[in-house]
C-alpha positions as CSV (number, residue, x, y, z in Angstrom):
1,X,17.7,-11.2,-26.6
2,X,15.0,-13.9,-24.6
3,X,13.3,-15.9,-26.6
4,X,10.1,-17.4,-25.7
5,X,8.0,-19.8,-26.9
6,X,4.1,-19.9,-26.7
7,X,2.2,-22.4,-27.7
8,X,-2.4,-22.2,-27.4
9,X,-3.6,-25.4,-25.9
10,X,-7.1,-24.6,-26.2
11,X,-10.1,-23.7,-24.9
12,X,-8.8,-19.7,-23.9
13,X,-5.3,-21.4,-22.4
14,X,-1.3,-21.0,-23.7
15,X,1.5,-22.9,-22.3
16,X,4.6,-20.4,-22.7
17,X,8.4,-21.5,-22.0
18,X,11.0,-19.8,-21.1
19,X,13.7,-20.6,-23.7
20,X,17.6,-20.0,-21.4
21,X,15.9,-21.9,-18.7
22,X,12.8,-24.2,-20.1
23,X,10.5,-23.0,-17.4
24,X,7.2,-23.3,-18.1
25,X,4.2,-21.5,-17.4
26,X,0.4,-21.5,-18.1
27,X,-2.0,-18.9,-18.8
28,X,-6.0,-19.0,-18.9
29,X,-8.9,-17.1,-20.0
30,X,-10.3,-15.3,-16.6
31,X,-14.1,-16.8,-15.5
32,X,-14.8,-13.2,-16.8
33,X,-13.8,-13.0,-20.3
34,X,-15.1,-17.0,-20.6
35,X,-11.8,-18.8,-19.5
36,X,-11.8,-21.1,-16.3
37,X,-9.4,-18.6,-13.9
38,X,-7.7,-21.7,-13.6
39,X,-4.0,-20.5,-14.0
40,X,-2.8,-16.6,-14.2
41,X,-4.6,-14.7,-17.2
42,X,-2.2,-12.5,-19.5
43,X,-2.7,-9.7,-17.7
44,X,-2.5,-11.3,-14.8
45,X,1.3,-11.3,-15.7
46,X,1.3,-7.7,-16.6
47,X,0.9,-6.9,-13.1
48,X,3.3,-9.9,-11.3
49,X,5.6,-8.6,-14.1
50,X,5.2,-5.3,-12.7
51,X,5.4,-6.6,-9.0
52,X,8.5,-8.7,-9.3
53,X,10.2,-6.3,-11.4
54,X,9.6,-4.0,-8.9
55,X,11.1,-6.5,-6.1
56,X,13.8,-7.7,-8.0
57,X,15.4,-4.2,-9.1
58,X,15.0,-2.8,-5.4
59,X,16.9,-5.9,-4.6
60,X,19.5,-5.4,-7.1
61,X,20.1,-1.6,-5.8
62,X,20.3,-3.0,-2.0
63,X,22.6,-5.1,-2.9
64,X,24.9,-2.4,-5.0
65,X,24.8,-0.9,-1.5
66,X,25.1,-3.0,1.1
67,X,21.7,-2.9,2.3
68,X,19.2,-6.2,3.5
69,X,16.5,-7.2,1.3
70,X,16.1,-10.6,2.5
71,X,12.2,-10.6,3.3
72,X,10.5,-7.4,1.1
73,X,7.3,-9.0,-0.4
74,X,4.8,-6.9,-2.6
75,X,1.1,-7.2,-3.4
76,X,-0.7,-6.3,-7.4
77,X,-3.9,-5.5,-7.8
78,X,-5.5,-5.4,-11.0
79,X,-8.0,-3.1,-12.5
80,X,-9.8,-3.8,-16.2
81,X,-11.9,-1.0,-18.0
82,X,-15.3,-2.3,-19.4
83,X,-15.2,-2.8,-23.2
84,X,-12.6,-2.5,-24.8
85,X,-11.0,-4.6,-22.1
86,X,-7.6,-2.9,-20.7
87,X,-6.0,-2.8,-17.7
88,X,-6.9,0.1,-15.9
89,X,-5.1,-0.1,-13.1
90,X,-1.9,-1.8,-10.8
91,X,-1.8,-0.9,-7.7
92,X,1.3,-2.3,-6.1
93,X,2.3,-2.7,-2.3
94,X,6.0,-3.1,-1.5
95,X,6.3,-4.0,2.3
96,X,10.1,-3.0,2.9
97,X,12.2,-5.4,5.7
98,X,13.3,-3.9,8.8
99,X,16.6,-1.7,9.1
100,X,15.8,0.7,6.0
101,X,17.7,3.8,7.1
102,X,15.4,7.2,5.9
103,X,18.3,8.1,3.3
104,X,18.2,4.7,1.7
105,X,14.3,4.9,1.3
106,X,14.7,7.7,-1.4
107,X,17.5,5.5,-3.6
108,X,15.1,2.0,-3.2
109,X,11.8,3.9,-4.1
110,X,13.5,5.8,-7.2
111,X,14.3,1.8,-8.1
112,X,11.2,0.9,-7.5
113,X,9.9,3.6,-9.9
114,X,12.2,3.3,-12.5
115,X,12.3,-0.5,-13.1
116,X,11.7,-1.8,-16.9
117,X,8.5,-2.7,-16.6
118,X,7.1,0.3,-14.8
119,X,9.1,2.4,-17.3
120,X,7.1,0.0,-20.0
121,X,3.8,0.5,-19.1
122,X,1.9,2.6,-21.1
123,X,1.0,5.9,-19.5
124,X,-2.7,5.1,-19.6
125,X,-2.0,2.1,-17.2
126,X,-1.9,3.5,-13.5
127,X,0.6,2.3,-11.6
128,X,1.1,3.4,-8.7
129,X,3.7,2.3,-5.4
130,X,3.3,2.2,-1.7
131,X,5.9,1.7,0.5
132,X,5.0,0.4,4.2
133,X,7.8,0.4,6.3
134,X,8.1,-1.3,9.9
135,X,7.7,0.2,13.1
């Protein structure tokens, strides 16, 4: 078990910390919903939860196998409904390094597709995954 701590500082904003490591983050409202879009909203972090979940259990099957992860990067976008505000939509792009063999494609995009939070989301929540490979 994680613990984290979260504590509302006011006008729409939280400060959360991480309890193992005492990392810190902010969150804010976004100019939207009345906030300032100064820091990431919530679900803001919904989607770079998605995104680096993604990244990080691609990079945990590359390395089971001997394959390069080094420089994969990936891209959310995020979608609201209108009222009731959800999130509609995350769109992710994973750009994949150079030196991806066609067989090893298949096992990193089944990672990329079965990572926690992807798995999480619920199924209303489109999340979908491109993979753009190299020349």
């Amino acid at each position: 078990m994680v613990q984290m701590s979260i504590r509302y500082t006011g006008e729409k904003r939280c400060e959360a910390t991480h309890g193992p490591s005492g990392t810190v983050i902010h969150t804010d409202a976004p100019v939207d919903n009345g906030g300032k879009g100064e820091a990431f909203s919530p679900t803001d972090l919904v989607g770079t939860a998605l995104a680096t979940c993604i990244l990080t259990t691609m990079a945990i099957v590359a390395e089971r196998h001997g394959l390069s992860f080094g420089d994969a990067t990936a891209s959310v976008s995020k979608e609201m409904t209108p009222a009731p505000r959800k999130i509609a939509q995350l769109p992710v792009v994973v750009k994949m390094p150079k030196g991806i063999q066609a067989k090893d494609r298949v096992l990193l995009e089944n990672a990329a597709h079965t990572c926690p939070v992807h798995r999480s989301l619920h199924p209303d929540v489109k999340a979908p995954i491109s993979f753009v490979y190299p020349d």
